[in-house]
C-alpha positions in Angstrom: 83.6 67.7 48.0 86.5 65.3 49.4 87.4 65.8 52.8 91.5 67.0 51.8 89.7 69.3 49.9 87.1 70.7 52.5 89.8 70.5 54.8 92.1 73.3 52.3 89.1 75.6 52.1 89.2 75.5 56.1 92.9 76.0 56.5 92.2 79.4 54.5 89.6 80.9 56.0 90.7 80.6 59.4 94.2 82.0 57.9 92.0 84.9 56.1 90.7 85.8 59.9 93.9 85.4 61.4 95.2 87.7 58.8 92.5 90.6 59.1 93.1 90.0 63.4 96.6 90.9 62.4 95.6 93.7 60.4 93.1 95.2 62.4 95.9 94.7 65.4 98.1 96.8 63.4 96.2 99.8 62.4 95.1 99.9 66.0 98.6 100.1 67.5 99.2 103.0 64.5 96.1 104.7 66.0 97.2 104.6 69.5 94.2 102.0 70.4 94.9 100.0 73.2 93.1 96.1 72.8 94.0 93.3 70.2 91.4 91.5 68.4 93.7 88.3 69.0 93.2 89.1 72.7 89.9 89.1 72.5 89.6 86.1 70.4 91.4 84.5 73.0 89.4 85.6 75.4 92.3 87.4 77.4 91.5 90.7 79.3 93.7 93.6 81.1 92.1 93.3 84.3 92.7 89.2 84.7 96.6 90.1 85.0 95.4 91.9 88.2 95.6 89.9 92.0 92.2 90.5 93.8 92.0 93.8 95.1 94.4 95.3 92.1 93.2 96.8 89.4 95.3 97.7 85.5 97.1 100.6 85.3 97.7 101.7 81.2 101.3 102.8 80.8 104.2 103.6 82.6 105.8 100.2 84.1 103.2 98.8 86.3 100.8 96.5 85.2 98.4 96.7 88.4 98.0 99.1 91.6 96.0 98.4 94.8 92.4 99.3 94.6 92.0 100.5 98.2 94.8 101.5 100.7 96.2 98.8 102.3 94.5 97.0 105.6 96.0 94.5 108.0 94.6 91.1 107.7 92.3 89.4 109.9 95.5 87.4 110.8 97.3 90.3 112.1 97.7 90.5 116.2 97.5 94.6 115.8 94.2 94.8 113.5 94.8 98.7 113.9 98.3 99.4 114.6 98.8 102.5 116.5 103.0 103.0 116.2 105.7 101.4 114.4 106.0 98.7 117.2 103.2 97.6 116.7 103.7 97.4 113.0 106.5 95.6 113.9 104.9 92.9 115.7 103.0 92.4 112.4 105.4 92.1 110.0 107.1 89.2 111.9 103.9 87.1 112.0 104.3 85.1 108.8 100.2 84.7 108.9 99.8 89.1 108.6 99.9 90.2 105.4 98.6 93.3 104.3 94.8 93.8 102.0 94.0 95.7 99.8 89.9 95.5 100.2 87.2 97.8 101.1 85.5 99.6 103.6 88.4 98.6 106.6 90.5 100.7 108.6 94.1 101.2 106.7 97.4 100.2 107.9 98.5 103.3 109.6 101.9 103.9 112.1 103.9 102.6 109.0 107.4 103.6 108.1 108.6 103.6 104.6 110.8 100.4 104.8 108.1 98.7 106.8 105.9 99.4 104.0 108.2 98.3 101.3 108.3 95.1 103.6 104.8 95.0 103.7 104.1 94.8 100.4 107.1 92.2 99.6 105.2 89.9 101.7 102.3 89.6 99.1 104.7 89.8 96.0 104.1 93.4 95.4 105.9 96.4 96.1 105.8 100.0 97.5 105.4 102.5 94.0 107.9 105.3 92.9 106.6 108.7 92.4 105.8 107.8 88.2 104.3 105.0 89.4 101.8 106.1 92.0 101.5 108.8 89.7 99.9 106.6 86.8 97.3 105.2 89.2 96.2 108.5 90.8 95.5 110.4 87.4 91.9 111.2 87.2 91.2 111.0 91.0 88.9 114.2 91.9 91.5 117.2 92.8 89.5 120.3 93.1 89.4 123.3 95.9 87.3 122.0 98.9 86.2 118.9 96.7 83.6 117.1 98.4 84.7 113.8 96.9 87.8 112.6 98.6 88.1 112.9 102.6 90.3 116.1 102.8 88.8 118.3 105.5 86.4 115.9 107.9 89.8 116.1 110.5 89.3 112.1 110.8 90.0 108.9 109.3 87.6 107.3 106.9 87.3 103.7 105.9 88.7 102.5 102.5 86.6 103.3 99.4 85.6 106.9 99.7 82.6 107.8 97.1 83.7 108.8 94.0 87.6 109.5 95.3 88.2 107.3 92.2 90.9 107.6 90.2 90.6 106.7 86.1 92.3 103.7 87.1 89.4 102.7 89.2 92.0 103.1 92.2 90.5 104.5 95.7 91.6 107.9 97.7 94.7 108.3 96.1 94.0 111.9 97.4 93.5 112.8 101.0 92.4 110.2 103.9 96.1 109.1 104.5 99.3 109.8 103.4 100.6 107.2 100.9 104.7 106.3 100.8 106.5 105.8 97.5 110.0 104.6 97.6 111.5 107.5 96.1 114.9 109.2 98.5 115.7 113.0 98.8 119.2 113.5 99.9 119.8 117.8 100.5 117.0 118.7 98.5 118.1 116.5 95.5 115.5 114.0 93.9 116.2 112.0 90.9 119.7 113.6 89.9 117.6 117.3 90.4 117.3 119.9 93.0 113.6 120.0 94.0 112.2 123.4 94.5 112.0 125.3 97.8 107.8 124.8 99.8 105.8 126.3 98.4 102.5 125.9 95.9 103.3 123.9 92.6 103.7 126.0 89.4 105.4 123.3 87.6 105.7 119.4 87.6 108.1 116.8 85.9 106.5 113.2 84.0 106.2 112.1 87.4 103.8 114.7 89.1 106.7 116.0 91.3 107.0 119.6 91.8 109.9 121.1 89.6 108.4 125.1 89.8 107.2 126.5 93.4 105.2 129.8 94.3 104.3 131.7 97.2 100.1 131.9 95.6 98.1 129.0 94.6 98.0 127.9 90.6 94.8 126.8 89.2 96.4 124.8 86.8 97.5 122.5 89.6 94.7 122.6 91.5 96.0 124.4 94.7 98.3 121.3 95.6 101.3 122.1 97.5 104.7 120.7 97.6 106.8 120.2 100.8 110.7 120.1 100.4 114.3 120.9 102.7 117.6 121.9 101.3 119.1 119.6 104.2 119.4 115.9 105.2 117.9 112.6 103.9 114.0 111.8 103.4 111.5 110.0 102.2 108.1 111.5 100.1 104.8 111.0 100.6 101.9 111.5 98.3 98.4 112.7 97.9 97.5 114.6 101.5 95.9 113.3 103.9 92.4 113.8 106.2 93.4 117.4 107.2 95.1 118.5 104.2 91.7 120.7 102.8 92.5 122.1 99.4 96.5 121.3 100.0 95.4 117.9 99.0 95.7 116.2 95.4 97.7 114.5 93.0 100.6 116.5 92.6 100.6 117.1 96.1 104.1 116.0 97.6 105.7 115.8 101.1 109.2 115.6 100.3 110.5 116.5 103.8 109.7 113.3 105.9 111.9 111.2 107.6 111.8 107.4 106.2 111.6 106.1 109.9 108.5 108.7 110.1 105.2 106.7 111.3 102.3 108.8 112.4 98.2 108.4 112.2 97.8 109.5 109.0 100.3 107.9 106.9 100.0 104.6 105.3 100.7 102.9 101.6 99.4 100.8 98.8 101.2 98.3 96.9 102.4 97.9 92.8 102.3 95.1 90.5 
């Protein structure tokens, strides 16, 4: 065999298994498979598009959410901040950024635009409700669910056993309060008029209460939605530490003011 010739024979079979990749590709996307043979070829997975501490979210339009609520950095003069002054303080040191990491106290006494600022400081930023939504689904959200850290009365460390969402994303329910970015102006959310407090009956794609009842629904798990007919807010998702069986993913506080900064209210950042 010449070598122009061996060469030939080479140049097809390495276009036959580009061709079947291609194929196998293709009858995966028609069968709602995520994962390309290509990819894998290559060597490429989700989870490397991730910064540390981040970890792939499938769908939606986030690539990656924080693993663990958000800590401030061993560079940070406040290590615990305990009121938005002091939150303040570390926001204007260039060398304080916040972590995403585990088993640390999180970032607490945080307003909303604080927290957005917060997150722009690593390149990230604060979610919207479909967002935070995407990474919370699959997190433990059941009455008195031992699980997540709804009912101790007191702050826990980052990484709660087994408050895991299907993401792989930590206490997205109970421990703190998490911020979104989302605004409610006179009860209005999203071009909509959000229902009156009250237990969910009824949520849009985004996990946000559209239907509210005076009696708990088992479909939702108990979780409660907060809301006012009057002035401008900011939401809040998940529950926090004392929230018991009000806790969980669809739970929403849509009645807090965006200047709000208390103990148990903190964030987590989007990719």
């Amino acid at each position: 065999m010449t070598f122009k010739s061996g060469l030939k024979i080479f140049s097809v079979i390495i276009g036959a298994v580009a061709l079947t990749a291609l194929g196998i590709d293709a009858a995966d996307s028609l069968n709602g498979r995520g994962g390309s043979l290509l990819s894998q070829l290559g060597g490429s997975e989700r989870q490397s598009e991730c910064a540390v501490g981040m970890v792939p979210v499938n769908g939606g339009t986030i690539r990656c959410i924080d693993a663990y609520e958000n800590s401030a950095s061993a560079e940070c003069v406040r290590s615990n901040p305990e009121n938005a002054l002091d939150t303040k303080e570390n926001l204007e040191d260039k060398n304080c950024i916040p972590e995403s990491v585990p088993d640390t106290k999180p970032w607490r006494f945080i307003t909303r635009d604080q927290a957005v600022l917060a997150c722009a400081k690593v390149g990230k930023r604060l979610p919207n409700n479909a967002e935070w939504y995407a990474g919370a689904l699959g997190t433990p959200d059941t009455e008195n669910s031992p699980k997540c850290n709804i009912s101790s009365g007191d702050l826990h460390d980052s990484k709660t056993t087994e408050c895991i969402s299907s993401a792989g994303a930590y206490d997205m329910v109970g421990n703190i309060w998490e911020w979104v970015r989302d605004d409610v102006v006179d009860g209005t959310y999203s071009g909509r008029k959000l229902p009156e407090t009250g237990y969910i009956a009824q949520v849009d794609s985004e996990g946000v209460a559209v239907v509210s009842a005076p009696a708990e629904s088992d479909l939702f798990n108990g979780d409660y939605f907060w809301s006012n007919m009057s002035g401008a807010y900011g939401m809040m998702r998940g529950g926090f530490y004392g929230s018991k069986s009000d806790a969980g993913i669809y739970t929403t506080h849509a009645y807090t003011l965006p200047t709000s900064a208390g103990a148990a209210i903190g964030f987590r950042c989007v990719q």
